[in-house]
C-alpha positions as CSV (number, residue, x, y, z in Angstrom):
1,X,18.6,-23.0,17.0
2,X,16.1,-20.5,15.8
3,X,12.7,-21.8,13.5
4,X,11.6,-20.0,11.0
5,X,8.2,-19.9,10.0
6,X,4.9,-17.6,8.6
7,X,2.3,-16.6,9.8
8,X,-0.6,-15.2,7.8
9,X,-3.9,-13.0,8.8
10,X,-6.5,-10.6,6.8
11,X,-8.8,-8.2,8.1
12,X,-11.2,-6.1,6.6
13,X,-11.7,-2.5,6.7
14,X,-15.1,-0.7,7.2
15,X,-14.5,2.6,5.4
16,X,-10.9,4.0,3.8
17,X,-9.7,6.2,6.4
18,X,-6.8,6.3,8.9
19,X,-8.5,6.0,12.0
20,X,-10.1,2.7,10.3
21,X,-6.8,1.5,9.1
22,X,-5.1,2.1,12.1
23,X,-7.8,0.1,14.2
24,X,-7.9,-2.8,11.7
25,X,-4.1,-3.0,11.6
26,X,-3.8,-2.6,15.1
27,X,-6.5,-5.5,16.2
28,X,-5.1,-7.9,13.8
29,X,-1.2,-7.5,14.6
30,X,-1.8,-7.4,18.8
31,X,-4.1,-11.0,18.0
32,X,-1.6,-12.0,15.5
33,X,1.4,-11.4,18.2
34,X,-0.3,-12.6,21.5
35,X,-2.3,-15.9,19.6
36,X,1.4,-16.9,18.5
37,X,3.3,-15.7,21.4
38,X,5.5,-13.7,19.4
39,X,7.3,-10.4,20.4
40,X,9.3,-8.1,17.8
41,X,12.5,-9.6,18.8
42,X,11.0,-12.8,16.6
43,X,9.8,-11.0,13.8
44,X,12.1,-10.8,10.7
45,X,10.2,-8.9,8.5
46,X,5.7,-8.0,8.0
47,X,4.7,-7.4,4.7
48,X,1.2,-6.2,4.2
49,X,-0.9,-5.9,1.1
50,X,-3.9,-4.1,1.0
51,X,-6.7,-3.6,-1.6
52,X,-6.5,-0.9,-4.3
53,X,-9.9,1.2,-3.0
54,X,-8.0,1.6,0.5
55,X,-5.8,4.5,-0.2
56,X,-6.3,7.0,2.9
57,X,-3.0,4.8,4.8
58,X,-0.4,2.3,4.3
59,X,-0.9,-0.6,6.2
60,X,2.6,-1.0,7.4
61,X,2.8,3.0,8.4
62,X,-0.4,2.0,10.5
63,X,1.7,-0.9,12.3
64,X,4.9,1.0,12.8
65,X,2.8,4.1,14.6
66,X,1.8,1.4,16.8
67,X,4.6,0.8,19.0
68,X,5.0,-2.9,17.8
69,X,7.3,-2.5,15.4
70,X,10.2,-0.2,16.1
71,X,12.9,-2.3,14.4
72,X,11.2,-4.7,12.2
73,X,11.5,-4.3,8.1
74,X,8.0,-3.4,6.8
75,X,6.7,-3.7,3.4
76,X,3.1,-2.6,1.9
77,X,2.4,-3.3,-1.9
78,X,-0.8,-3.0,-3.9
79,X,-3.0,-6.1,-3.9
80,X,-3.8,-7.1,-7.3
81,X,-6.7,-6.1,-8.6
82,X,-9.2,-9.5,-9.3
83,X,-12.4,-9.1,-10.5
84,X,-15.1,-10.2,-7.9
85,X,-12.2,-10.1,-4.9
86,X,-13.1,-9.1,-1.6
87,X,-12.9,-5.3,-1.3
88,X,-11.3,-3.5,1.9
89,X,-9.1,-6.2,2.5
90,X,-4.9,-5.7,4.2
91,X,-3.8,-8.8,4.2
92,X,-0.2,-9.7,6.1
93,X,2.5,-12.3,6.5
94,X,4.7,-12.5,8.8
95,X,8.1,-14.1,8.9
96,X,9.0,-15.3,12.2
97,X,12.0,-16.7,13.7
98,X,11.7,-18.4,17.2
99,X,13.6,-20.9,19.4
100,X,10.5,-23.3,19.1
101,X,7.6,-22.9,16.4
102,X,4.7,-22.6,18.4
103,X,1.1,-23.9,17.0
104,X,0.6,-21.2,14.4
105,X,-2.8,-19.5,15.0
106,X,-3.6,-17.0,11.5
107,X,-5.6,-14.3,12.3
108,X,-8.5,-13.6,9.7
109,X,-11.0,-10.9,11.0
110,X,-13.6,-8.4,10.5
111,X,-15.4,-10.0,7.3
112,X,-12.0,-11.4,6.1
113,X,-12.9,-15.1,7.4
114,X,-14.6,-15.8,3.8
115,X,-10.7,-15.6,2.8
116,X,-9.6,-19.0,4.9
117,X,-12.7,-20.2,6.9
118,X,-10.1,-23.1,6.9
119,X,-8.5,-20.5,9.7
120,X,-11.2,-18.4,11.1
121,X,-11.5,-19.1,15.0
C-alpha cells in the first residue's frame, strides 16, 4: 500500500530572469528527487510559490521544461506579499506517494536556509 507524504524545499533566486529560474528550479527539484529517492511515477502533484518581484518565469513552467515532470499536475501561485519576507524566494511542496516513506530530506538552498535552518544540510 502506497504512503503518502510531503516534501518541502526553497531556493532563492539571484536575479529575475529565466535562465536564473530555470537553474534554481532545476537544482532544487533534481536534490529534492534524488535526496528522497523519488521518481515522477511517485509524485502526485508540485506546487510552487514564488515571490512577487520574480516575474520573468513561472516556477512550475521552469520544472516542466525540464524533463522531470511530463505527467505530473503543476501548480504556481503568487506568494503573499509580507513585509520584511525574504525576497527572490520559489518555494515548493511536493506530494508524494510511495510504497515506503523514505526519511524525508527538504531541500532549502541558495540563501533560502534562513527559511528552515531546522532543515538546511
Amino acid at each position: 500500500m502506497k504512503k503518502e507524504y510531503a516534501i518541502r524545499g526553497a531556493v532563492c533566486i539571484p536575479f529575475d530572469n529565466p535562465k536564473d529560474i530555470d537553474s534554481g528550479v532545476s537544482e532544487m527539484m533534481n536534490r529534492l528527487y534524488s535526496e528522497n529517492k523519488i521518481g515522477e511515477e511517485d509524485v502526485a502533484f508540485v506546487l510552487f510559490s514564488q515571490t512577487g518581484d520574480l516575474k520573468s518565469k513561472n516556477a512550475a513552467a521552469a520544472f516542466r521544461q525540464s524533463g522531470l515532470a511530463g505527467k505530473t499536475p503543476l501548480f504556481c501561485v503568487a506568494e503573499a506579499e509580507v513585509s520584511g519576507s525574504l525576497r527572490k524566494v520559489i518555494r515548493v511542496l511536493v506530494l508524494v506517494a510511495h510504497e515506503e516513506q523514505n526519511p524525508v530530506h527538504h531541500v532549502y538552498i541558495n540563501g533560502a536556509e534562513v527559511l528552515r535552518p531546522d532543515y538546511s544540510n
